[in-house]
N, C-alpha and C positions, 0 to 999 in steps of 0.2 A: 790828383786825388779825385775817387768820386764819390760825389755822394747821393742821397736819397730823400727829398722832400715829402714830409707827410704835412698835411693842414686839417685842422677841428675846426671846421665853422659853427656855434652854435649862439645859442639869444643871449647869453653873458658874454663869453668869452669866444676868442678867437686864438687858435692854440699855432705853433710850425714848430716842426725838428726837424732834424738834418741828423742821418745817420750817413756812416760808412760803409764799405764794402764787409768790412770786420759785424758791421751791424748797433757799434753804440754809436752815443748818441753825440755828437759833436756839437751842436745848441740847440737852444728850444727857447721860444718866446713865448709869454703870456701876456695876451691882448684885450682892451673889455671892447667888446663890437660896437657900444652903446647904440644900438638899433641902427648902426651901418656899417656890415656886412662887407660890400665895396669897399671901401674906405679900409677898414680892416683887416682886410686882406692886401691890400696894395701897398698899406703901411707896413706891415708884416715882412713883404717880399723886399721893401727899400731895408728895413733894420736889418734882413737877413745879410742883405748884400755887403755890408758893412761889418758884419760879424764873421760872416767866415771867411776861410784863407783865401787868398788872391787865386790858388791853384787849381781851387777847386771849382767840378763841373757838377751841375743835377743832370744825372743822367737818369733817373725816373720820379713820379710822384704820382701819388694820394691822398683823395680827398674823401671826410666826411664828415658827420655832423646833421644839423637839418640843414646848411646851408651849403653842403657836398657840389648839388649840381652848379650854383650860381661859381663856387669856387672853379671849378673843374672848368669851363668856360674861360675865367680869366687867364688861371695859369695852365692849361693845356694837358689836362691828368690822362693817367696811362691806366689808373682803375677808381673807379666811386665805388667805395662802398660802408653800409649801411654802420652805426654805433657798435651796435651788438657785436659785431663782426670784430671791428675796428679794437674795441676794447680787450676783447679774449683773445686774439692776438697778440697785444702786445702784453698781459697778465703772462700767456703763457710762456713768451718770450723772459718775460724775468722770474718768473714764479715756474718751471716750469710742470710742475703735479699738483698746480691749482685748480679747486674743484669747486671752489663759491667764490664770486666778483661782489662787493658790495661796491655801488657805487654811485655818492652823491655830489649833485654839482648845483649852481647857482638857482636854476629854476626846474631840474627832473632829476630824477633819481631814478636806476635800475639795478637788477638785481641779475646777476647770469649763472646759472648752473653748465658747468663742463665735469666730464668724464672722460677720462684716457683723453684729454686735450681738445674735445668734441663737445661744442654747444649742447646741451639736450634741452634747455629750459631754460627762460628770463621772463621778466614782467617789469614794463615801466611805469612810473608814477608821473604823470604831465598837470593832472590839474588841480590838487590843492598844496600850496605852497609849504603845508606844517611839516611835510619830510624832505625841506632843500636847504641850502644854503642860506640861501634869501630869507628863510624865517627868520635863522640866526642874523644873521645883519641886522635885521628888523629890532629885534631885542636889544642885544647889543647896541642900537642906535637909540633908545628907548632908554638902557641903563645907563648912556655916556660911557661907553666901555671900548677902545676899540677891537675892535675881531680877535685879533692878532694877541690878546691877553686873555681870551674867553677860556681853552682852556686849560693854561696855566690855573686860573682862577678854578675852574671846576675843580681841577685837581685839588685843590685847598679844602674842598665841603669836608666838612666834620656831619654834618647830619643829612639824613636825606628826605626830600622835598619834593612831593609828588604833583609835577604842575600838568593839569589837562592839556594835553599835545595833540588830539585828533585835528581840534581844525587853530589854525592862528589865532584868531579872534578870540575864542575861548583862552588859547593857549595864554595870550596877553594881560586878558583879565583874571586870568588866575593870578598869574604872577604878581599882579597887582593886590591882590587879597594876600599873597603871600608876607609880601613886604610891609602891608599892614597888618600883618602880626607878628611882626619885629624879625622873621627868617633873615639871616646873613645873605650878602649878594653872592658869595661863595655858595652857599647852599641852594639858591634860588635858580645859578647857573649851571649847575650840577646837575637840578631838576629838568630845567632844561634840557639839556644832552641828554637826558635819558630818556623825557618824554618824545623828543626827533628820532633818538633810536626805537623807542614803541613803538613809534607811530607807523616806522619803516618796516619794520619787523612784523607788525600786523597786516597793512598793508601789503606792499609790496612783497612781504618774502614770505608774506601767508600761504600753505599748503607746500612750501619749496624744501625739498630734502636740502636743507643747508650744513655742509660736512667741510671739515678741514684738508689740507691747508686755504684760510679766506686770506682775499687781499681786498684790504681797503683801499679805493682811490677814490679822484674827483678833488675839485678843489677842497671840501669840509675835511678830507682825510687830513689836512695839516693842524685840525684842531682835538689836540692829547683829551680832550674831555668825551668827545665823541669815541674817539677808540677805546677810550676806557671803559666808557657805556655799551658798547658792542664786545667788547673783551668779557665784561660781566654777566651779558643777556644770555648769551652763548657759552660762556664759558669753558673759553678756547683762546689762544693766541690769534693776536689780528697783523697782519704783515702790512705794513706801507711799502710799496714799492720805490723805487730810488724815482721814479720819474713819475707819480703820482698824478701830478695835475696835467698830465699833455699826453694821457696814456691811448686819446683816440687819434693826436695826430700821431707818436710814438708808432701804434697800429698799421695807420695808412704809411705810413715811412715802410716799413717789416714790406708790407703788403705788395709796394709800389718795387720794391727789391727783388722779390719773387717773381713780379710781372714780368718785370724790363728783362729778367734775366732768361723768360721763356722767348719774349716779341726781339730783343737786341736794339731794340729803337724807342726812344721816347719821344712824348707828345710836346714838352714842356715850351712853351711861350718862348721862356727867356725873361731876363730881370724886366725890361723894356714895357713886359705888359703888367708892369707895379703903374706905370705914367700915362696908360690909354685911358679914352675917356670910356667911360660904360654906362648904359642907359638901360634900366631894366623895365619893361613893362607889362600889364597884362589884359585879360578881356576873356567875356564869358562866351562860349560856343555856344549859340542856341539849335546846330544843327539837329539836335535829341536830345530825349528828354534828361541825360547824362548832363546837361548843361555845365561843362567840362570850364575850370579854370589855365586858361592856356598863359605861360608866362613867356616873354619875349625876352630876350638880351642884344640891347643894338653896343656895335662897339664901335665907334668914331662914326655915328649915323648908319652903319650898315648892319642887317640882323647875322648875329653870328649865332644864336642859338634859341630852341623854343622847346617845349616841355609841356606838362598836365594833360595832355589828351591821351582819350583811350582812345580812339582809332588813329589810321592815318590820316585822316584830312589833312594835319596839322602838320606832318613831316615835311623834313627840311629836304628837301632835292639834291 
C-alpha cells in the first residue's frame, strides 16, 4: 500500500495525515508543539509508525505551516508549501465549489477567497489574539468551563449579549460587567461567539466578497457556537468539513501526491529520522545592511540545512 505524508507545523499545534493512492485519508494526528517544533514532529513520525499498517510505504510528503522548512529538513519533503496554498487545496478537495475558507486556529486566523477552485484573495490576522482560539481558552478558563462545552452552552442563550470583542482585554472586562448584572453564562458565552465572529468579520474579511458555499475549519470550527454565529452574520449555511482540524497537513498530503506522481521519486527520510538528534541554530549576517537572519539546522553535529538569507552567501554547496 502507498501512501502520502502531509505535516502542519504551526505555534499550537502540530498536524500529520496519511492519505492513499485513492486520496482519503487513512490517519491524522493532532499534536500541541508546546514551543518545540522538533520534538513534535519526531513524536508525530514515532505515533504515525504505530498507526498505520505494516504494508504500508510513504511514497511522497508535505510540509507546511510557519514551521514547513524546519519540518522538511527533518523528514526529507518532496514540496513546502505556504498555509494559503495548503488549506485551499484541501477545502477544494472536499468541498469542491468552495468559494470562501473561513479559518480560525489557536493563535491566526485567515480568511481565503477562491473562484473556479483558484485563490484570488485572503488576509490573515497574526497579531491580536481577540479573533483566535486562544481567546476562547482564555474565557473559558476564566469561566471554569471547559472548551469542549462552550458551545453546546452558547447554543442554550435565550437572550443576547453584546460583549466588546475588538481587543481581549476589553473583551474580558466586559464580560465581567456582564455577569454583574446578573446575564446567564449561556448568554454571556453566546456573546462571546459572536463578538470573535465580529471581530473576524470586521477584521479580517473586511472588504472580502464573502459568497457561498463557505467551509469553516481550523481547530474553533468544532465549536457549534461559533458556527452558529457565522451562520447568522452571513446568513448562509456554514459547512465543516469531515477533516476540519488538519486541513493544512490534509493539503500538503493532496499536494505531496501530485508531486511524487510528476518527479516518480521521493525525498522522505524514513521513520529513522523521528530518533536523529537535531540542533537548530542561528546568527545575524552583518555582510549589508539587510542584516539577514540566517537559521542553521545541524543533524548529529553536521549542518544539513540553512535559510533566511537574501543573497547567496549563505548557500549550501
Amino acid at each position: 500500500m502507498n501512501g502520502y505524508l502531509g505535516i502542519d507545523v504551526g505555534s499550537v499545534s502540530t498536524n500529520l495525515v496519511v492519505i492513499n493512492e485513492e486520496q482519503d485519508v487513512i490517519t491524522k494526528l493532532y499534536l500541541r508543539t508546546k514551543g518545540e517544533p522538533i520534538k513534535a514532529i519526531q513524536q508525530g513520525l514515532q505515533d504515525l509508525k504505530e498507526e498505520i499498517p505494516a504494508d504500508l510505504e510513504i511514497k511522497g510528503v508535505g510540509t507546511t505551516g510557519s514551521g514547513r522548512k524546519l519540518a522538511s529538513v527533518i523528514v526529507g519533503a518532496d514540496i513546502v508549501k505556504n498555509e494559503i496554498t495548503t488549506h485551499a487545496i484541501a477545502s477544494s478537495h472536499q468541498v469542491p465549489d468552495v468559494q470562501t475558507i473561513l479559518e480560525i486556529g489557536g493563535q491566526d486566523s485567515k480568511i481565503i477567497i477562491l473562484r473556479d477552485g483558484i485563490v484570488v484573495d485572503f488576509a490573515m490576522n497574526t497579531v491580536c489574539a481577540a479573533g483566535t482560539g486562544s481567546f476562547l481558552d482564555q474565557q473559558a478558563g476564566r469561566l471554569q468551563i471547559p472548551i469542549e462545552e462552550f458551545g453546546d452552552l452558547a447554543l442554550d442563550s435565550e437572550n443576547d449579549v453584546r460583549i466588546a470583542g475588538r481587543c481581549s482585554v476589553f473583551a474580558e472586562s466586559d464580560m465581567i460587567h456582564k455577569q454583574q448584572l446578573g446575564h446567564s453564562v449561556q448568554d454571556i458565552i453566546n456573546g462571546l461567539c459572536q463578538a470573535l465572529v465580529r471581530n473576524y468579520l470586521n477584521n479580517i474579511g473586511k472588504g472580502k466578497d464573502i459568497l457561498g458555499p463557505i467551509v469553516f475549519q481550523g481547530g474553533v470550527a468544532a465549536n457549534k457556537g461559533i458556527k452558529a454565529a457565522f451562520a447568522e452574520a452571513l446568513d448562509t449555511e456554514i459547512i465543516i468539513p469531515e477533516n476540519y482540524d488538519v486541513m493544512g497537513a490534509l493539503g500538503s498530503a493532496l499536494l505531496a501526491h501530485q508531486e511524487v506522481s510528476k518527479t516518480g521519486a521521493t525525498n522522505f527520510k524514513g521513520w529513522d529520522s523521528a530518533s536523529l538528534d537535531y540542533q537548530p541554530s542561528s546568527f545575524e549576517c552583518e555582510s549589508c545592511t539587510n542584516r539577514c537572519e540566517v537559521i542553521e539546522i545541524y543533524v548529529e553535529e553536521e549542518l544539513a540545512a540553512r535559510w533566511g538569507h537574501r543573497c547567496h552567501k549563505w548557500d549550501m554547496v
